[in-house]
C-alpha positions in Angstrom: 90.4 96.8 113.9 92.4 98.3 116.5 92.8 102.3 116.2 95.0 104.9 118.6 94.2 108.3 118.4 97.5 110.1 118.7 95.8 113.1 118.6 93.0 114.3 120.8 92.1 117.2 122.4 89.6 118.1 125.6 89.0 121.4 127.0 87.2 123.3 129.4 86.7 127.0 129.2 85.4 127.0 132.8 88.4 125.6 134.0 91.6 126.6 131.9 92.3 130.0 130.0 92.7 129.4 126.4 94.1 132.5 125.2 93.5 131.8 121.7 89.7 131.4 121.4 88.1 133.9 120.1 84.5 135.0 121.9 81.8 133.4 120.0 83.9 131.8 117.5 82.9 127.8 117.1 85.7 126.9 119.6 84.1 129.1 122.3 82.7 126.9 124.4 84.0 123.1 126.6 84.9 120.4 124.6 85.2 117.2 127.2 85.7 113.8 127.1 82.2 112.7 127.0 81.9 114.8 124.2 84.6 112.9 122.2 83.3 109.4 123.2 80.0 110.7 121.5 81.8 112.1 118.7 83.7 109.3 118.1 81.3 106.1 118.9 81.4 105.1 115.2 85.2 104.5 115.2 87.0 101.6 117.0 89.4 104.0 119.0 91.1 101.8 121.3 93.7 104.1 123.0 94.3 107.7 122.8 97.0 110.7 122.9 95.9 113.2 125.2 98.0 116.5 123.2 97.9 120.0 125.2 95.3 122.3 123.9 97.4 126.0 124.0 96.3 126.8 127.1 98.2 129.6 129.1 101.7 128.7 130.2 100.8 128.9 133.8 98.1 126.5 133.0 100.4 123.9 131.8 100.9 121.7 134.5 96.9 122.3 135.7 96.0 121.1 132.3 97.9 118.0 132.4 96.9 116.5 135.9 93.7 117.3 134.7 93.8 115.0 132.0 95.5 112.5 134.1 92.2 112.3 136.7 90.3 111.9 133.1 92.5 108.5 132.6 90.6 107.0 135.1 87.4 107.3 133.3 88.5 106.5 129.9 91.3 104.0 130.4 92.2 104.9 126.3 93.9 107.6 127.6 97.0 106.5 127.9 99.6 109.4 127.0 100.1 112.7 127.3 101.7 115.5 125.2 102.0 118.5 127.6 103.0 122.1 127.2 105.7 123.9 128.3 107.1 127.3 127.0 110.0 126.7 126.1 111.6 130.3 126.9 110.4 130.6 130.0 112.9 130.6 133.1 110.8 128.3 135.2 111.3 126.0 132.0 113.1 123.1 134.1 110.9 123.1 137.5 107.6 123.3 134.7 109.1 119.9 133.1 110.2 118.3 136.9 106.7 118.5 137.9 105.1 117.4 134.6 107.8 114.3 134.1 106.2 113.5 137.5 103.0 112.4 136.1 102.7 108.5 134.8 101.4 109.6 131.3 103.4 112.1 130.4 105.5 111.4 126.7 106.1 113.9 124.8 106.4 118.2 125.0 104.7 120.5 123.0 105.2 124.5 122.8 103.8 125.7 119.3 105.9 126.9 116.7 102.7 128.4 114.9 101.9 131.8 115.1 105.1 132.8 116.2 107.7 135.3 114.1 109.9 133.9 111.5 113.3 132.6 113.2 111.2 131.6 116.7 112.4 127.7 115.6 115.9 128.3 115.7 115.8 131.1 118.3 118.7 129.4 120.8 116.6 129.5 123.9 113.7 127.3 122.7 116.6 125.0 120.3 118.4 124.9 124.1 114.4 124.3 125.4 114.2 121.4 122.7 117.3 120.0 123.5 116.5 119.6 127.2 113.2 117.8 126.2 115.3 115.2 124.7 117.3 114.7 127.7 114.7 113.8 129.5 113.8 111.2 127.4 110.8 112.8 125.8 109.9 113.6 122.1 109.2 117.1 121.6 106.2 117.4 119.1 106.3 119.8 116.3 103.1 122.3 115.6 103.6 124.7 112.7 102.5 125.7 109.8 103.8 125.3 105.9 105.6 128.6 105.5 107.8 127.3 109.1 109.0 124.5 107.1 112.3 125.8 105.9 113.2 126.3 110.1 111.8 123.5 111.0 114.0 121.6 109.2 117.4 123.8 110.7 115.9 122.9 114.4 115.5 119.1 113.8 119.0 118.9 112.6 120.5 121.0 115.4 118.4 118.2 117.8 119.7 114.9 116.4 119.7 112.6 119.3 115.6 113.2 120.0 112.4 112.2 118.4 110.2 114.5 116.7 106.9 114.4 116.3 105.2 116.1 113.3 101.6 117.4 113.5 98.9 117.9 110.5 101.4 117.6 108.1 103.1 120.8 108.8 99.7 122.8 108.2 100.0 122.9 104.0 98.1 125.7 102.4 95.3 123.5 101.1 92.7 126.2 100.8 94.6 127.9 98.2 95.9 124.5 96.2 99.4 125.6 97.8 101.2 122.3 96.8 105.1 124.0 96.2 107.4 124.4 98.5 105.3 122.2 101.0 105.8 118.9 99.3 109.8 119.8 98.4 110.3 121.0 102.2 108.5 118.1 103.3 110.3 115.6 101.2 113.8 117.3 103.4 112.1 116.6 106.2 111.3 112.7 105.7 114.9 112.3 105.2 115.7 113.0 108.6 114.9 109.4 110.0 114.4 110.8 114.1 110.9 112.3 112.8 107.4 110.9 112.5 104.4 112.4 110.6 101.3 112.5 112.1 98.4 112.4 109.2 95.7 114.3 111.1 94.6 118.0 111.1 94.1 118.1 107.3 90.2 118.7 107.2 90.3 122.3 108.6 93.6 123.5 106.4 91.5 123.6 103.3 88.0 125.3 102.9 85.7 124.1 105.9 82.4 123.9 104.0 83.3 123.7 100.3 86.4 120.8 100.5 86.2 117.6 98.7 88.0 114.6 99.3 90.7 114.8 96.7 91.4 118.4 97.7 92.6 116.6 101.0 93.7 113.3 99.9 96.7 114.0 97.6 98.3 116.3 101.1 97.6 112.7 103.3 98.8 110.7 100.0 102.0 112.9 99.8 102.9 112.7 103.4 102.2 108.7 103.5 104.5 108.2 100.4 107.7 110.7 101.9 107.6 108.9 105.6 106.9 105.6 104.4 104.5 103.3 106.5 106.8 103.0 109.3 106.8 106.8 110.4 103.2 108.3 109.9 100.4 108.1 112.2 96.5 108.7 112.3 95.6 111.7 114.2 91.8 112.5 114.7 92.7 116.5 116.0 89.4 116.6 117.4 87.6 118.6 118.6 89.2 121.2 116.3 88.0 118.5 112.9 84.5 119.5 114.3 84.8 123.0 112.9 84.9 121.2 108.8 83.2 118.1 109.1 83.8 116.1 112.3 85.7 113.2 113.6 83.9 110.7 111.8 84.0 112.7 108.5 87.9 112.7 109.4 88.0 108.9 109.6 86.7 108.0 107.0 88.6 109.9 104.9 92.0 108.1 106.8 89.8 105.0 105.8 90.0 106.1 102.1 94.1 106.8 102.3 95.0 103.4 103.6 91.6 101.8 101.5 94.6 99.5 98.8 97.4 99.6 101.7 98.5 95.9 102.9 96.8 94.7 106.0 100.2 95.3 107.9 100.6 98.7 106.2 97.3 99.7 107.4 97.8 98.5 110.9 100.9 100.3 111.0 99.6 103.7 110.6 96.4 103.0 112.7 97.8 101.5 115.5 101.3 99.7 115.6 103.2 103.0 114.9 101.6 105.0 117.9 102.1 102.4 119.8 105.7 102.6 119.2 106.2 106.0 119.1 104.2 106.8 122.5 105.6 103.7 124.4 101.9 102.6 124.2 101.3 98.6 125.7 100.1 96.9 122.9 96.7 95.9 123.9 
C-alpha cells in the first residue's frame, strides 16, 4: 500500500510566530517532524504535503525554506503548500521568492476566520488569480457557513486548480448536515476543484465522536467528487487534539474498506500524485 499525505503540518513555536495559538491550549507547544514520523509509524506514508501552518505573514517565506532544509531528512516531503497574504502589497516579491524554492505547489492564505465577503473581496480574487498564473493551485481553507462565497470565487478563477481542505469544515458537532451537503454538491460540479478528505476528526466533538458521526461527512464528500478528485489528508498534528493520526487513518481505512482496488489507490495515492505533480514512486 502506497499512501501520500497531502496534508501535514510541522511547527515550531521557538522558531515561527503562530498568531493563532492560544497560551496553554493543546497546540501550545512544537510539533516537528520527528514527532510525525512517531506519530505516524503505523501507516505506510510514502510521500507527504508539507501545507503552511498560519504562521505570521512575515513568516511566510521563513516557514517554507524551513520546511525545505526538512526535505532533506525526510525525503517524503516532497511539496509544499506555502502562505502568502493575499492583500498584502508585497504580494508579488512574497510569491517570486517562494516560486524560487524546488518544492513549492500550491498557495494557501485562509479564508477561515475572516468576515463574510473576504472570498470575493477583489484584492484576494485579483491575489487568487495571480496564484494561477504562476502555475500554482491555490488551496482553499474555510469553513461550512463560507461555502456559499466559496463557490462565487472559484467561478470568478476558472483557469486554476483549487484545492479543497477538510471538507469545507461541516458543522459536525451539532449534526449540521444542510446547507453543507447542497453547497457542497455546487461545488463538485465545478470540475477545476479537488476535495481533500482530511480534517474531519476535530469538526465534530473531540472526546465523545463516534465513527458514523464522521463517516457519512467523508462518505458524502467521496460520493459528490467522485474517486478521481478527493484525496486523504492526515491534518496532523491538529487530528492529535480528537484522537490522533492513526485514529484518523483508520477511519480513511473504513471509507474506502468496499472501494475497488483502483478506487482505493486513487484516493490514497494516485490522485495526490497528480494533483501535486508528485513522481510516482
Amino acid at each position: 500500500m502506497h499512501v501520500v499525505d497531502t496534508h501535514a503540518h510541522f511547527w515550531d513555536v521557538e522558531r515561527i510566530n503562530y498568531p493563532w495559538i492560544e497560551a496553554g491550549s493543546v497546540f501550545d507547544r512544537s510539533f516537528l517532524l520527528a514527532d510525525y514520523q512517531a506519530r505516524s509509524a503505523g501507516a505506510p506514508i510514502r510521500q507527504m504535503v508539507f501545507v503552511e501552518c498560519d504562521a505570521h505573514p512575515r513568516c511566510s517565506v521563513q516557514e517554507a525554506e524551513w520546511v525545505t532544509a526538512l526535505a532533506a531528512e525526510d525525503r517524503r516531503i516532497q511539496a509544499i503548500v506555502a502562505r502568502t497574504s493575499l492583500l498584502d502589497d508585497d504580494r508579488a516579491a512574497t510569491l517570486d521568492h517562494l516560486g524560487a524554492l524546488p518544492l513549492l505547489r500550491g498557495i494557501r492564505d485562509n479564508i477561515q476566520n475572516n468576515p463574510a465577503g473576504f472570498a470575493v473581496a477583489p484584492r484576494f480574487v485579483e491575489g487568487v488569480q495571480e496564484v494561477h498564473r504562476r502555475g500554482l493551485h491555490f488551496e482553499l481553507c474555510l469553513t461550512h457557513h463560507q461555502l456559499r462565497e466559496t463557490i462565487e470565487l472559484v467561478d470568478r478563477c476558472p483557469d486554476g486548480q483549487f484545492v479543497l481542505d477538510h471538507c469545507a469544515k461541516p458543522d459536525i458537532a451539532s449534526v449540521g448536515r444542510e446547507p453543507w451537503a447542497t453547497e457542497m454538491a455546487e461545488m463538485a460540479e465545478r470540475a477545476h476543484v479537488v476535495c481533500k478528505i482530511s480534517g474531519l476528526i476535530t469538526e465534530a466533538d473531540w472526546h465523545r465522536w463516534t465513527p458514523d458521526d464522521i463517516l457519512w461527512y467523508a462518505r458524502t464528500a467521496a460520493e459528490l467528487f467522485g474517486p478521481d478528485r478527493i484525496l486523504f489528508g492526515s491534518d496532523w498534528p491538529v487530528s492529535e487534539a480528537a484522537g490522533g493520526f492513526m485514529t484518523w487513518f483508520r477511519l480513511a481505512d473504513a471509507l474506502v474498506a468496499r472501494w475497488s482496488e483502483g478506487d482505493r489507490d486513487k484516493f490514497f495515492r494516485a490522485n495526490a500524485q497528480r494533483v501535486y505533480r508528485l513522481a510516482p514512486e
